[in-house]
Backbone as a chain_set.jsonl record, in Angstrom:
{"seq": "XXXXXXXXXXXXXXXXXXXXXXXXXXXXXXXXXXXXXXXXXXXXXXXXXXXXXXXXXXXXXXXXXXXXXXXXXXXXXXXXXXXXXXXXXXXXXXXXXXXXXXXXXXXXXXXXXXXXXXXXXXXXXXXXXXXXXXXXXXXXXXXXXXXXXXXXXXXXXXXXXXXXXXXXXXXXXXXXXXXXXXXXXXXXXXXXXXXXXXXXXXXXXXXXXXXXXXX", "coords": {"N": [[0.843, -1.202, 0.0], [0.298, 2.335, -0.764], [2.797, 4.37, 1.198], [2.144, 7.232, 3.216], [3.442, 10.884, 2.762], [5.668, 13.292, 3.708], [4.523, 15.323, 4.193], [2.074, 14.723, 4.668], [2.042, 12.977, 6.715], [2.335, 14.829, 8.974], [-0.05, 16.414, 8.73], [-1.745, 14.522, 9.275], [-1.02, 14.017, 11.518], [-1.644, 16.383, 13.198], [-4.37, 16.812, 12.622], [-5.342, 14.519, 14.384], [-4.319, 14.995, 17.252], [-6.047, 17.509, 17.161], [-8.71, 16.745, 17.177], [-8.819, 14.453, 18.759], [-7.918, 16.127, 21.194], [-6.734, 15.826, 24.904], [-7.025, 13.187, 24.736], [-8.162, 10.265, 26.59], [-7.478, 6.832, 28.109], [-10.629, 4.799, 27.93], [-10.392, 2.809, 29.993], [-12.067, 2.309, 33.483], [-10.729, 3.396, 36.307], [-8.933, 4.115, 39.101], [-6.294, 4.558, 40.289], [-2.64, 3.304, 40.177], [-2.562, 0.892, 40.424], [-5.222, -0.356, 39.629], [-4.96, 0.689, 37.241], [-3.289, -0.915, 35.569], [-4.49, -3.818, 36.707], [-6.708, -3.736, 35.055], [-5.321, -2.691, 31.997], [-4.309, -5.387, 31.659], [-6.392, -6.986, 32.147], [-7.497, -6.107, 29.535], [-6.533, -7.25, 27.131], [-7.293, -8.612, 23.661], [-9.875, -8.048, 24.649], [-12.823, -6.226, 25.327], [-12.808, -3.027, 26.361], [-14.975, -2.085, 27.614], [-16.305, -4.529, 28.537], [-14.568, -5.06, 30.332], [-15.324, -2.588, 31.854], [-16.94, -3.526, 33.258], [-16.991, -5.786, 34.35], [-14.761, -4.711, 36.645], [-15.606, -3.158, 38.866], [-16.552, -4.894, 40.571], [-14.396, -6.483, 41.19], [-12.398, -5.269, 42.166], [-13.33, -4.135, 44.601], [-13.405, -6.795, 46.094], [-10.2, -7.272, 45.562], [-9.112, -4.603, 46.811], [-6.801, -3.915, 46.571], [-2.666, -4.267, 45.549], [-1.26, -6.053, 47.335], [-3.49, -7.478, 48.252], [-4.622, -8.585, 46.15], [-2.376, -10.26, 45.726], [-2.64, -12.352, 47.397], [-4.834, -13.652, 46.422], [-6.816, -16.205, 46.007], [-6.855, -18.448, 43.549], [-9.457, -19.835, 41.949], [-11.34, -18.691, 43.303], [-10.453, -15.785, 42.203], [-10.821, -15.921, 39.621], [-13.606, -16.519, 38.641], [-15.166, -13.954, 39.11], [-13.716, -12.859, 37.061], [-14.662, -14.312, 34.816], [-16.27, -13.448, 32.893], [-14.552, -12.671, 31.034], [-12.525, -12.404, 27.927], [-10.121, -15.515, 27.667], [-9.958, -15.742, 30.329], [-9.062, -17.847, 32.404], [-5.896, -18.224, 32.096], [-5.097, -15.161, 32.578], [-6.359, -15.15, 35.463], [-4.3, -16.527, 36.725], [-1.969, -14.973, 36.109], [-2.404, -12.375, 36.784], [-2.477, -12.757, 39.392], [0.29, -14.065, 39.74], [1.403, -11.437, 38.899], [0.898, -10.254, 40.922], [2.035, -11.006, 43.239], [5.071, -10.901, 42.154], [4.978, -7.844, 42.424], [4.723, -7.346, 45.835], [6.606, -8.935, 46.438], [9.166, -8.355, 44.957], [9.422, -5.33, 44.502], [8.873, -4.458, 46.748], [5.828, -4.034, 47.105], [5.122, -1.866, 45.662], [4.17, -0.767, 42.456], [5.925, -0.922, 39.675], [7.477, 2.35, 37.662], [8.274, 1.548, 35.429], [9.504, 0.521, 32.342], [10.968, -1.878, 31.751], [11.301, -3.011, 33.704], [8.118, -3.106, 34.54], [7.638, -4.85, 32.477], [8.831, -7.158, 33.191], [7.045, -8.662, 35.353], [4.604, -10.988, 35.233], [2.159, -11.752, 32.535], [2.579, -8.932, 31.396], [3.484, -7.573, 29.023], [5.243, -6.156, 26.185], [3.02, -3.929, 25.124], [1.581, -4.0, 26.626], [2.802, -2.66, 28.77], [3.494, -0.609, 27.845], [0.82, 0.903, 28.012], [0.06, 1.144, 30.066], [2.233, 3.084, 30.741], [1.711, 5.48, 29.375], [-0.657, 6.433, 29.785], [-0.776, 6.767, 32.732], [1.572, 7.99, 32.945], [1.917, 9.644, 30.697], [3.896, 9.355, 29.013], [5.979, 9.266, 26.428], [5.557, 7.203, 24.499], [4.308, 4.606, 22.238], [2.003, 2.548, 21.651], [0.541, -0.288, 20.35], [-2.397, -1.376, 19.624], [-5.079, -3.533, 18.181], [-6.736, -1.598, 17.473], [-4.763, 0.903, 16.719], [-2.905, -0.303, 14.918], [-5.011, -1.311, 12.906], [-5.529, 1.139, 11.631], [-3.312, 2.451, 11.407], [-2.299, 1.36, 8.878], [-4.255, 1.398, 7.324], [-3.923, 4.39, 6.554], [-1.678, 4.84, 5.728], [0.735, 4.678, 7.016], [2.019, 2.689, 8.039], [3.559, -0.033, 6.953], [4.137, -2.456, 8.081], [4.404, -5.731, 9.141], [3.721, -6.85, 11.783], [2.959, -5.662, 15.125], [5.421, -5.161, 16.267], [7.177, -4.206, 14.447], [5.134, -2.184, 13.059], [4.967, -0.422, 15.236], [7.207, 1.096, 15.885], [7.44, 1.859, 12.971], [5.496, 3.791, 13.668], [6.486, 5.635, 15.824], [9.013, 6.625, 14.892], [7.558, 8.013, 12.531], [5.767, 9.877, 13.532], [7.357, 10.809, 15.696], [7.61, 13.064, 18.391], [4.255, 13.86, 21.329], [3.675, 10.956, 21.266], [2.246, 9.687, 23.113], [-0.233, 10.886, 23.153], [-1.016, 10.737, 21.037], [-1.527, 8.046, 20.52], [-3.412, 7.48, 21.995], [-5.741, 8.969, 20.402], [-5.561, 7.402, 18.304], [-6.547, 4.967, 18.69], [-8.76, 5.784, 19.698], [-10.253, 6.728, 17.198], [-10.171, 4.611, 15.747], [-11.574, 2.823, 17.326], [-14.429, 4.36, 17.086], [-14.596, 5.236, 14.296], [-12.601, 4.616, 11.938], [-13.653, 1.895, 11.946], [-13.315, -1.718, 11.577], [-14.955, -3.262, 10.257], [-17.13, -1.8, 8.075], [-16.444, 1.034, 8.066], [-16.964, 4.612, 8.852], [-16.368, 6.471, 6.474], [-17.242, 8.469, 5.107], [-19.117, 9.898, 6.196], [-18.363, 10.968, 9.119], [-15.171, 10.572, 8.97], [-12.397, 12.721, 9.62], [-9.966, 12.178, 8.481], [-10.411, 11.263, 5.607], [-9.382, 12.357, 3.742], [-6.925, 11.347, 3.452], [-6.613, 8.611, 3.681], [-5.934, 5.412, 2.455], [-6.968, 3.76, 1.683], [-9.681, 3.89, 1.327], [-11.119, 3.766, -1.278], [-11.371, 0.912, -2.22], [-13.204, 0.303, 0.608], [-15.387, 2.144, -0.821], [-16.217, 0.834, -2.853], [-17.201, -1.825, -2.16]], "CA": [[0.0, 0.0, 0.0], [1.283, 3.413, -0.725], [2.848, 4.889, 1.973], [2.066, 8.619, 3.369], [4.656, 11.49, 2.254], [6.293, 13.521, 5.607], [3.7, 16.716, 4.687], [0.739, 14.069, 5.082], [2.373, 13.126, 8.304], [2.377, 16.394, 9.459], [-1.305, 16.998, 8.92], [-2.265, 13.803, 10.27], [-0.256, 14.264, 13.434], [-2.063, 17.925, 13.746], [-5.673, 16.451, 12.795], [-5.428, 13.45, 15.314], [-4.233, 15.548, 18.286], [-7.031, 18.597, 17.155], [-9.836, 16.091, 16.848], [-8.976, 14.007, 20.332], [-7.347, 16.713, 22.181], [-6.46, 15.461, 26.13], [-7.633, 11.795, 25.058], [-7.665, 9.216, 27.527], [-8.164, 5.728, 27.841], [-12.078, 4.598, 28.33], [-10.788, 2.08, 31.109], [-12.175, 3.186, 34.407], [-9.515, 2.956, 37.138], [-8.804, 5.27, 40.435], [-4.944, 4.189, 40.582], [-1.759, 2.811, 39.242], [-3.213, -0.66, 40.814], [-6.351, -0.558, 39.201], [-5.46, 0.799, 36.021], [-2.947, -2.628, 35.45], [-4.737, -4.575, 36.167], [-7.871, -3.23, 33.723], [-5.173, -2.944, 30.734], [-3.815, -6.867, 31.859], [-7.505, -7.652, 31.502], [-8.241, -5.749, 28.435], [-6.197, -7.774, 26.313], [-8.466, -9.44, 23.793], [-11.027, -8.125, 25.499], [-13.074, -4.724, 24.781], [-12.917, -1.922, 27.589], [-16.878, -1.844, 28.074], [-16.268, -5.383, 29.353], [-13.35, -5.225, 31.362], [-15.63, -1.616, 32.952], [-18.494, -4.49, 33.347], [-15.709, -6.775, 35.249], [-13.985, -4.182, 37.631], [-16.142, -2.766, 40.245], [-16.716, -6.106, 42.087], [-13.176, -7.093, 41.438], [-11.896, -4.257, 43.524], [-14.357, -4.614, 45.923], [-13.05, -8.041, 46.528], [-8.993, -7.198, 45.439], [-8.658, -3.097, 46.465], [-5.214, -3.465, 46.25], [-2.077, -5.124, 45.273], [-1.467, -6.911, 48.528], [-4.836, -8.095, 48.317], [-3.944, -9.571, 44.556], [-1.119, -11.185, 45.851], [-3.121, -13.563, 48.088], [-6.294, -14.16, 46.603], [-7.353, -17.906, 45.817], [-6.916, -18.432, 42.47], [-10.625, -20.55, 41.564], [-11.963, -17.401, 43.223], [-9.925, -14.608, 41.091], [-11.353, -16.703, 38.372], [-15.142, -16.294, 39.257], [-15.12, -12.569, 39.265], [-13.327, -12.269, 35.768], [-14.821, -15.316, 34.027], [-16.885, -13.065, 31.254], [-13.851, -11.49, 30.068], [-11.542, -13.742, 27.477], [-8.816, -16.095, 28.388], [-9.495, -15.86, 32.166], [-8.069, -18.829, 33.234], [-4.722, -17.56, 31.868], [-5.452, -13.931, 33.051], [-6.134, -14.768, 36.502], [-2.736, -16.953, 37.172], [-1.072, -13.954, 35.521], [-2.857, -11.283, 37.907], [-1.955, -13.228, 40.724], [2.044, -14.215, 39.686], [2.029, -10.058, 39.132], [0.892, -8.951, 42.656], [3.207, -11.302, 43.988], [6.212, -10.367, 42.442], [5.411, -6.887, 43.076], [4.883, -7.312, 46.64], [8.167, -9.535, 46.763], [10.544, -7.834, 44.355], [9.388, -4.171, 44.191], [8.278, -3.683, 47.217], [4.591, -3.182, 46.947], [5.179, -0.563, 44.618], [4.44, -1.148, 41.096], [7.378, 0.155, 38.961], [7.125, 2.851, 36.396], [10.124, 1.87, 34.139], [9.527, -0.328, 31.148], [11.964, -2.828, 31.77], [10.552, -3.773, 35.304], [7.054, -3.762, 34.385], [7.875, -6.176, 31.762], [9.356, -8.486, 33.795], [6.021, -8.905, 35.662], [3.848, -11.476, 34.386], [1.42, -11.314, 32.079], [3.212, -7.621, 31.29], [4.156, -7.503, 27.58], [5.775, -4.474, 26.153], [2.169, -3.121, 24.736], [0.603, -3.597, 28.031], [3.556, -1.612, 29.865], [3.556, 1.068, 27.415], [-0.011, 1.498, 27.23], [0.367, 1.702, 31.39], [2.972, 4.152, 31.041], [1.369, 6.393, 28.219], [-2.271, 6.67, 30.681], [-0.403, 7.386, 34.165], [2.816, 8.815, 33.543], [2.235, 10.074, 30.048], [5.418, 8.873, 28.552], [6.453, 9.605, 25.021], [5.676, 6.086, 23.802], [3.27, 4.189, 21.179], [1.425, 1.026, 21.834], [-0.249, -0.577, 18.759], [-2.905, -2.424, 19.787], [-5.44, -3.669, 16.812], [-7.16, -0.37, 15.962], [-3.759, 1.513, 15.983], [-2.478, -1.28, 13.672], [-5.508, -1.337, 11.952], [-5.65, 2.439, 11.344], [-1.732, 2.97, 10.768], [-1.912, 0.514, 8.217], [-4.867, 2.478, 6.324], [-3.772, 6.026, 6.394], [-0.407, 4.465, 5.46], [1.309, 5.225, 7.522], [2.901, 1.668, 7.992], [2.989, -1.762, 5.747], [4.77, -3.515, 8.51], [3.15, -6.803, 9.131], [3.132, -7.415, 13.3], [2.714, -4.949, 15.89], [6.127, -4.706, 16.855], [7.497, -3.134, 13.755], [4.241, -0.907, 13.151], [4.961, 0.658, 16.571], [8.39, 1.36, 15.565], [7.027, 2.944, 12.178], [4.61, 5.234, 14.027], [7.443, 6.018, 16.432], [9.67, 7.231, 13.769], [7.633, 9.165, 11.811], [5.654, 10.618, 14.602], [8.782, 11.538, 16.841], [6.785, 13.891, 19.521], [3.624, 13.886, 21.336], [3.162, 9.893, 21.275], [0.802, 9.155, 24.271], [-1.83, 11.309, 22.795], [-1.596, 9.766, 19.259], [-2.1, 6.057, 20.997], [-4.939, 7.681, 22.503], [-6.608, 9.496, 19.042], [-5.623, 6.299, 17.054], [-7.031, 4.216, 19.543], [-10.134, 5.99, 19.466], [-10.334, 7.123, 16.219], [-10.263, 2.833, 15.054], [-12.744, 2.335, 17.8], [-15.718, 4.495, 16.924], [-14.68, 5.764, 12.788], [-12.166, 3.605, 11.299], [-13.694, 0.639, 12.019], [-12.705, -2.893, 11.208], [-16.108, -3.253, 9.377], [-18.168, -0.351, 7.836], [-15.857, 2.619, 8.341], [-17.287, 5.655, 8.48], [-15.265, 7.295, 5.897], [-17.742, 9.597, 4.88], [-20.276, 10.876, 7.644], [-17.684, 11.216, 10.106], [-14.221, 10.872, 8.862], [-12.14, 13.591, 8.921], [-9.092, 12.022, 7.643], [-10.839, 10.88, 4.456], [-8.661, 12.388, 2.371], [-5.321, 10.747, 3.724], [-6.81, 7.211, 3.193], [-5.013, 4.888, 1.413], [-7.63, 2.32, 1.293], [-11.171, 4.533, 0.844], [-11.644, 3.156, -2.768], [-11.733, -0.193, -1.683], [-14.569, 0.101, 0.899], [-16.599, 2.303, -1.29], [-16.144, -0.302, -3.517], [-17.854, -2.666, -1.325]], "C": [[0.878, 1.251, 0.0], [1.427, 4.36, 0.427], [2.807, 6.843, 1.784], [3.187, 9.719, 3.113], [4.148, 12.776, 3.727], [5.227, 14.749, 5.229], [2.13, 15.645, 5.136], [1.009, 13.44, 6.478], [1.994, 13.731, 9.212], [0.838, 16.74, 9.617], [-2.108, 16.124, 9.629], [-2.295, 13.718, 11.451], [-1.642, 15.736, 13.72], [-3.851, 17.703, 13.992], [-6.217, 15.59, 13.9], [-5.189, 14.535, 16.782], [-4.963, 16.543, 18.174], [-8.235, 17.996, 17.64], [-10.048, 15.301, 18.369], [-7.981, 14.804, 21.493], [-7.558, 16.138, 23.663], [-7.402, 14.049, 25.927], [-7.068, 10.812, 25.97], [-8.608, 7.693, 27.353], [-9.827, 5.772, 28.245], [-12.36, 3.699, 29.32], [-11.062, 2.707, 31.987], [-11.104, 2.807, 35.222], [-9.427, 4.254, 37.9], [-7.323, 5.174, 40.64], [-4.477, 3.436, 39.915], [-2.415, 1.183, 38.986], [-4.175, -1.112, 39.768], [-6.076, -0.733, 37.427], [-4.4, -0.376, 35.406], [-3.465, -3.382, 35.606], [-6.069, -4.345, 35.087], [-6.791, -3.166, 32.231], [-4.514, -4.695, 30.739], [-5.43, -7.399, 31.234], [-8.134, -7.355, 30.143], [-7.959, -6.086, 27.01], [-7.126, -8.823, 25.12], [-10.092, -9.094, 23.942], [-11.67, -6.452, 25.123], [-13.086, -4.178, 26.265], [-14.523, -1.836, 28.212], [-16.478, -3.343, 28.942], [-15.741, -5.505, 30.598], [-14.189, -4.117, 32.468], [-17.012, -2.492, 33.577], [-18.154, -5.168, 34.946], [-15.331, -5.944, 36.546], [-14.481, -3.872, 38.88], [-16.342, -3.824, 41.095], [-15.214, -6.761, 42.155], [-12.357, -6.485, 42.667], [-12.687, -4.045, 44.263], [-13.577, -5.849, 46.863], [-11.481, -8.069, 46.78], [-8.841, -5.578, 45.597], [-7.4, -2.889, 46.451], [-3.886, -4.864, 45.994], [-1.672, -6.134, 46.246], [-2.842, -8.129, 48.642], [-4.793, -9.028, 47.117], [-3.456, -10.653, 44.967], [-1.611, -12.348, 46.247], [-4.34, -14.032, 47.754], [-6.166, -15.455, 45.95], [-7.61, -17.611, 44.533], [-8.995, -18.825, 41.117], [-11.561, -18.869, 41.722], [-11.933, -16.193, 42.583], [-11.144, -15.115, 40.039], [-12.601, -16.381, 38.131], [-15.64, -14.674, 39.071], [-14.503, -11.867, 37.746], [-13.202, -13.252, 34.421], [-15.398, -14.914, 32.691], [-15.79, -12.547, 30.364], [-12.591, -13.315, 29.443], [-10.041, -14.01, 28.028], [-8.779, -15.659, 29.927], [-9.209, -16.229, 32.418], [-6.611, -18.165, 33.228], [-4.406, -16.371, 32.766], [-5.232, -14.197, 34.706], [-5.047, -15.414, 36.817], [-1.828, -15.855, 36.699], [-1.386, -12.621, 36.439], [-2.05, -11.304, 39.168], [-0.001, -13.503, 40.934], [2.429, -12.338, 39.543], [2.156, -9.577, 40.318], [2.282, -9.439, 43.29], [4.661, -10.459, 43.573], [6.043, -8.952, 42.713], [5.091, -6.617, 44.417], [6.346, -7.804, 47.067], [9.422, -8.753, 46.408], [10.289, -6.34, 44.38], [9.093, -3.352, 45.338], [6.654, -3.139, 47.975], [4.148, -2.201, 46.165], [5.047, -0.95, 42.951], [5.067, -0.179, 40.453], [7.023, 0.847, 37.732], [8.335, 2.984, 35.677], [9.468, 0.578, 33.246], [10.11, -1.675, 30.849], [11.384, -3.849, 32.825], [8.953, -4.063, 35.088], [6.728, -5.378, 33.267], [8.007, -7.557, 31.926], [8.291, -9.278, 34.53], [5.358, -10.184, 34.799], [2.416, -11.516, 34.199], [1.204, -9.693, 31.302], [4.126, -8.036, 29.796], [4.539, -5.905, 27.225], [4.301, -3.277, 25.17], [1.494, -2.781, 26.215], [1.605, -2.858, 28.987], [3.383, -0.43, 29.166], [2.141, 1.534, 27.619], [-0.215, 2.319, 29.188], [1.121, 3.331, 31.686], [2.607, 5.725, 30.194], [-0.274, 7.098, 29.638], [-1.558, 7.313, 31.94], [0.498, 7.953, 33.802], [3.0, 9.728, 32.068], [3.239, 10.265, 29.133], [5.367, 9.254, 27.138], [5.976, 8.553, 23.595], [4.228, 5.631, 22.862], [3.126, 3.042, 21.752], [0.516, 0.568, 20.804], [-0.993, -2.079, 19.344], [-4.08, -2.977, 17.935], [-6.424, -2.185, 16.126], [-6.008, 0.692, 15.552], [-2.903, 0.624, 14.498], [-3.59, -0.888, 12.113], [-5.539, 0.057, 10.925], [-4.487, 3.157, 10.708], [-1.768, 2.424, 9.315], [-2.661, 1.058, 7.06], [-4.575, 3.638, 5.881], [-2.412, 5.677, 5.788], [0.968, 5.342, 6.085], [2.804, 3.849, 8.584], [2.5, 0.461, 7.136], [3.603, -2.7, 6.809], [3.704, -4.7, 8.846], [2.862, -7.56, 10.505], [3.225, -5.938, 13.582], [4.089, -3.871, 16.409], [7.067, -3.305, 15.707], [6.618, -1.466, 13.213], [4.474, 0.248, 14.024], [6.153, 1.577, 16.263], [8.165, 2.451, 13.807], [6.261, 4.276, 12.847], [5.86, 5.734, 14.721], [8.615, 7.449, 15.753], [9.145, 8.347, 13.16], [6.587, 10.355, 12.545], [6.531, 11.458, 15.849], [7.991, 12.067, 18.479], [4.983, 13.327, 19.983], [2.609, 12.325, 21.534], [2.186, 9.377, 22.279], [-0.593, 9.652, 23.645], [-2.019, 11.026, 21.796], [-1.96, 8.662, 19.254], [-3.365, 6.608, 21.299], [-5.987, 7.614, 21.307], [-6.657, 8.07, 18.627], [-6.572, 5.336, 17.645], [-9.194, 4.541, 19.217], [-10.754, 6.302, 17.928], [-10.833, 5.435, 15.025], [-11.634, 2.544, 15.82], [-13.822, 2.481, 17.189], [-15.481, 4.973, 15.387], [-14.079, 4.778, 11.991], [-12.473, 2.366, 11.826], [-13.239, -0.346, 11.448], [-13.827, -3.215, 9.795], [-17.347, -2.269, 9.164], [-17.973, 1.052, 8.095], [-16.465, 3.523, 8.021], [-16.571, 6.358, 7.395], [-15.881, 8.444, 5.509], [-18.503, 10.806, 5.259], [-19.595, 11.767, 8.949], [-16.203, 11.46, 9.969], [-13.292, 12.015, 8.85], [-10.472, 13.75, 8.465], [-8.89, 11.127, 6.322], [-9.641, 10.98, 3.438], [-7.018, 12.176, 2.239], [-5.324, 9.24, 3.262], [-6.31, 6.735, 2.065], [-6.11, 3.422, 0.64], [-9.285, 2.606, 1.127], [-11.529, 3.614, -0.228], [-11.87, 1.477, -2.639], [-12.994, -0.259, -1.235], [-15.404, 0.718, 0.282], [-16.937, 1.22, -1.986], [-17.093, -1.536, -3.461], [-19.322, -2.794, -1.515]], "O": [[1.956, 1.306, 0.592], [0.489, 5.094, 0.74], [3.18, 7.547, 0.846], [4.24, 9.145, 3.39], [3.119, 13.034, 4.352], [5.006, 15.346, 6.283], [1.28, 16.06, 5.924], [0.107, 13.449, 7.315], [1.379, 13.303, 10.189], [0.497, 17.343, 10.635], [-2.977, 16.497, 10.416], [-3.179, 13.454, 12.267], [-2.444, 15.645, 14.649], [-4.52, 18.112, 14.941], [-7.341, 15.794, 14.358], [-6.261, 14.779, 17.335], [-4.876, 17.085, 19.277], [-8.867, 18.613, 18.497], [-11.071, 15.415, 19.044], [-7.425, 14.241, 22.436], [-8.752, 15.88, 23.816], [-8.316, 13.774, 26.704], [-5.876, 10.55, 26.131], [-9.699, 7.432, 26.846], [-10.249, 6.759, 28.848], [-13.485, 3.439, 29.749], [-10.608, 3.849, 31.925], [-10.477, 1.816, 34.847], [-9.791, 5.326, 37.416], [-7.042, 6.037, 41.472], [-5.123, 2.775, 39.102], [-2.655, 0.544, 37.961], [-3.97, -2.127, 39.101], [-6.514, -1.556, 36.622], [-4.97, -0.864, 34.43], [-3.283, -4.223, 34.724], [-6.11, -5.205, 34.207], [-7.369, -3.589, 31.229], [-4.274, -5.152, 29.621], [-5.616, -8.014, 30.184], [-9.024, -8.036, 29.634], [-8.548, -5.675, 26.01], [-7.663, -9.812, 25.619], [-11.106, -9.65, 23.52], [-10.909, -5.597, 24.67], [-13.362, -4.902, 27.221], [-14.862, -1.467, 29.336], [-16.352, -3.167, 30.154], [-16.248, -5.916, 31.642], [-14.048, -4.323, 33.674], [-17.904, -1.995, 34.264], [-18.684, -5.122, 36.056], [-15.602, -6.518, 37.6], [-13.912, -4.236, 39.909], [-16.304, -3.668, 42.316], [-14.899, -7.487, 43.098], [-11.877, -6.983, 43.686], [-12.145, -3.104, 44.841], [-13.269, -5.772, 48.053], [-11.086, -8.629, 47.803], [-8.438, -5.043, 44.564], [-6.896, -1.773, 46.329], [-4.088, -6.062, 46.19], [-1.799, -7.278, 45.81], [-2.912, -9.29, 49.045], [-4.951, -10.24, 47.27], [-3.865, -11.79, 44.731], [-1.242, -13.385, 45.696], [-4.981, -14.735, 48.535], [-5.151, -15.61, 45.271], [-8.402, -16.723, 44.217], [-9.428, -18.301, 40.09], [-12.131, -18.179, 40.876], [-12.941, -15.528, 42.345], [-12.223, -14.551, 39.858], [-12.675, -15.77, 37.065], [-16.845, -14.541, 38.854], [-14.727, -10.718, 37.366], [-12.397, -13.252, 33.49], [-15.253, -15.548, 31.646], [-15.968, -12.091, 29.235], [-12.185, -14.371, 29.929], [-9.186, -13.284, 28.535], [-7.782, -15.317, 30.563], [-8.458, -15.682, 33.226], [-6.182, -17.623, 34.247], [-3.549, -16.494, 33.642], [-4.275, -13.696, 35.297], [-4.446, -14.608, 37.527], [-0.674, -16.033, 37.088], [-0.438, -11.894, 36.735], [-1.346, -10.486, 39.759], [0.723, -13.231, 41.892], [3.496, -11.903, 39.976], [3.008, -8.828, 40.797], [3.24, -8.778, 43.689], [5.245, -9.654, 44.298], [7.016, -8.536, 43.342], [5.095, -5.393, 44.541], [7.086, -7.209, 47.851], [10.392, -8.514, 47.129], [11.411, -5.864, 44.203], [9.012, -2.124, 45.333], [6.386, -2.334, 48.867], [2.998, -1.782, 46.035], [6.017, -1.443, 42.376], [4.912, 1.039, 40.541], [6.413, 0.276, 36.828], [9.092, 3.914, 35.397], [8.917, -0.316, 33.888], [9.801, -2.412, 29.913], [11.12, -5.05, 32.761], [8.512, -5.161, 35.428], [6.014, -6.379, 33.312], [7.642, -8.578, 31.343], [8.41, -10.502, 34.478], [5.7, -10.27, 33.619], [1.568, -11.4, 35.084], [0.159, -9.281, 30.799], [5.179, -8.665, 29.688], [4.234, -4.856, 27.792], [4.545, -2.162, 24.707], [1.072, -1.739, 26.716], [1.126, -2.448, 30.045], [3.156, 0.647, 29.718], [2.063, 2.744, 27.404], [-0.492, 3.479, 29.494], [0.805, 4.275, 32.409], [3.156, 6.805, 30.411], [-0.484, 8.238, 30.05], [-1.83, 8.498, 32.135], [0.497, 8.978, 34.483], [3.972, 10.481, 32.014], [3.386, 11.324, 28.522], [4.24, 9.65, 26.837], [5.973, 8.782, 22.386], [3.221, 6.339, 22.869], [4.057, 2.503, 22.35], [-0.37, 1.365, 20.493], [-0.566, -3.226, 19.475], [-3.689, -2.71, 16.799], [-6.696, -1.846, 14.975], [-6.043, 1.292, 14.478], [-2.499, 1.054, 13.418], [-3.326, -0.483, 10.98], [-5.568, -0.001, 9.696], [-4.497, 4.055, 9.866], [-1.195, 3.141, 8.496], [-2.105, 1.238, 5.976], [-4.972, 3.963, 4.762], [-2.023, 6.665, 5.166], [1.76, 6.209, 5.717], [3.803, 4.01, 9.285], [1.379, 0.12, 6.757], [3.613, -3.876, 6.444], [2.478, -4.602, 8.815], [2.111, -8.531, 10.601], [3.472, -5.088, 12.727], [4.107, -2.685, 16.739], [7.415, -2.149, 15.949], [7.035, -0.319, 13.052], [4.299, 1.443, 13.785], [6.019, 2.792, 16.405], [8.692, 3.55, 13.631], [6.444, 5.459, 12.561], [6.445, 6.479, 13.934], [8.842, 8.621, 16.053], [9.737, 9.423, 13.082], [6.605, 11.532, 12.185], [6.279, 12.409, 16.589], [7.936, 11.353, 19.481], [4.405, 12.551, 19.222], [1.409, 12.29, 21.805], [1.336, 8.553, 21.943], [-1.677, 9.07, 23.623], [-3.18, 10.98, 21.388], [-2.591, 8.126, 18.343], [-4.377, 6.121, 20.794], [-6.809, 6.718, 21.117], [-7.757, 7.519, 18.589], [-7.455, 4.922, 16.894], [-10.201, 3.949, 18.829], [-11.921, 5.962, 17.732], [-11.516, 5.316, 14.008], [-12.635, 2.134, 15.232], [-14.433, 1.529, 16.704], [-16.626, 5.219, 15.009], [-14.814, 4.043, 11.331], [-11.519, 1.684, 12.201], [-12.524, 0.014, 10.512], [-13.486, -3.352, 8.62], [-18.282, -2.057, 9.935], [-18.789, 1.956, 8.277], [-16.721, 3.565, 6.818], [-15.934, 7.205, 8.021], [-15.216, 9.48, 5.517], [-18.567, 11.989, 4.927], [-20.019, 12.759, 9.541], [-15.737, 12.378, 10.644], [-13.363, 12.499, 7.721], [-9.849, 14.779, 8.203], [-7.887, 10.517, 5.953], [-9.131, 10.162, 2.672], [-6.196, 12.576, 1.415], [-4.403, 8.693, 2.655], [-6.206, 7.301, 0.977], [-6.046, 2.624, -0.296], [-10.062, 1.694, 0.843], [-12.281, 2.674, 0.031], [-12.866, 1.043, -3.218], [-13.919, -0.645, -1.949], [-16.522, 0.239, 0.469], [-17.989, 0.64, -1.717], [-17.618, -2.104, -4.419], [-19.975, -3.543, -0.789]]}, "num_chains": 1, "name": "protein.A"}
């Protein structure tokens, strides 16, 4: 697909941060605690669910201490509608621990250390570190993928190099472009039936319009 030229960059970058100025995620969360584990669970999984899931979880787990020790069958029970729970909750539970054991109690805001966590991949630390601490970074989950990949703004073909394209030719400003893109895939560029015309208003960057009119 033909990729974008650096002035269509430029306007995209300016339209995306005009259009979702101070965007934030749509998980709910009151703290660092909370809002890990809501993007651990949101893998997979849509954010309406995971805000379906949370309030009785933290009820039951208000904090990481509380993680650390809960009975696994029971974790389970409490976050059975959302996908791959089984997985999920042994991965909840191996996180609190080590960060009660190795950190402290403190969950770490460095990239390296949250990683090490499990169930902590390097989308789910960045997307941590982009929401609380505002960090510089990109996380490409499937509507930034899907959305980079339309506006052309990458051809790579996993996640990890996409991120690394937006990175690049975005430079600045990256937390709030995960945000826009993020949202921008959710409710316009959809997966199926893109708005491109009612709502779009980076129609005329699309690389792949003629296609779905097509349709």
């Amino acid at each position: 697909m033909k990729q974008s030229t650096k002035e269509e960059i430029i306007a995209i970058k300016e339209l995306l941060l005009k259009n979702y100025k101070n965007a934030k995620t749509e998980l709910k969360y009151n703290d660092l605690y909370e809002l890990l584990v809501c993007v651990m669970l949101s893998a997979q999984c849509t954010d309406k669910r995971v805000n379906i899931i949370t309030p009785e979880l933290f009820k039951a787990y208000p904090n990481i201490q509380a993680l650390s020790n809960a009975n696994l069958e029971s974790l389970k029970l409490y976050i059975q509608s959302c996908s791959f729970f089984n997985n999920k909750a042994q991965n909840l539970i191996k996180m609190a621990k080590s960060v009660v054991e190795d950190f402290g109690g403190e969950i770490p805001l460095d990239e390296k250390k949250l990683i090490s966590l499990a169930g902590v991949g390097q989308k789910t630390a960045h997307v941590v570190l982009i929401e609380y601490d505002n960090a510089n970074l990109m996380a490409v989950d499937t509507h930034v993928f899907r959305t980079s990949h339309r506006l052309g703004l990458s051809n790579a073909k996993n996640v990890t190099e996409t991120e690394k394209d937006l990175v690049r030719k975005f430079k600045t400003e990256l937390s709030s472009l995960h945000q826009a893109l993020v949202l921008f895939g959710r409710y316009i560029c959809t997966a199926k039936n893109p708005k491109c015309d009612e709502k779009c208003f980076l129609q005329n960057f699309c690389k792949s319009k003629k296609s779905y009119k097509a349709k």
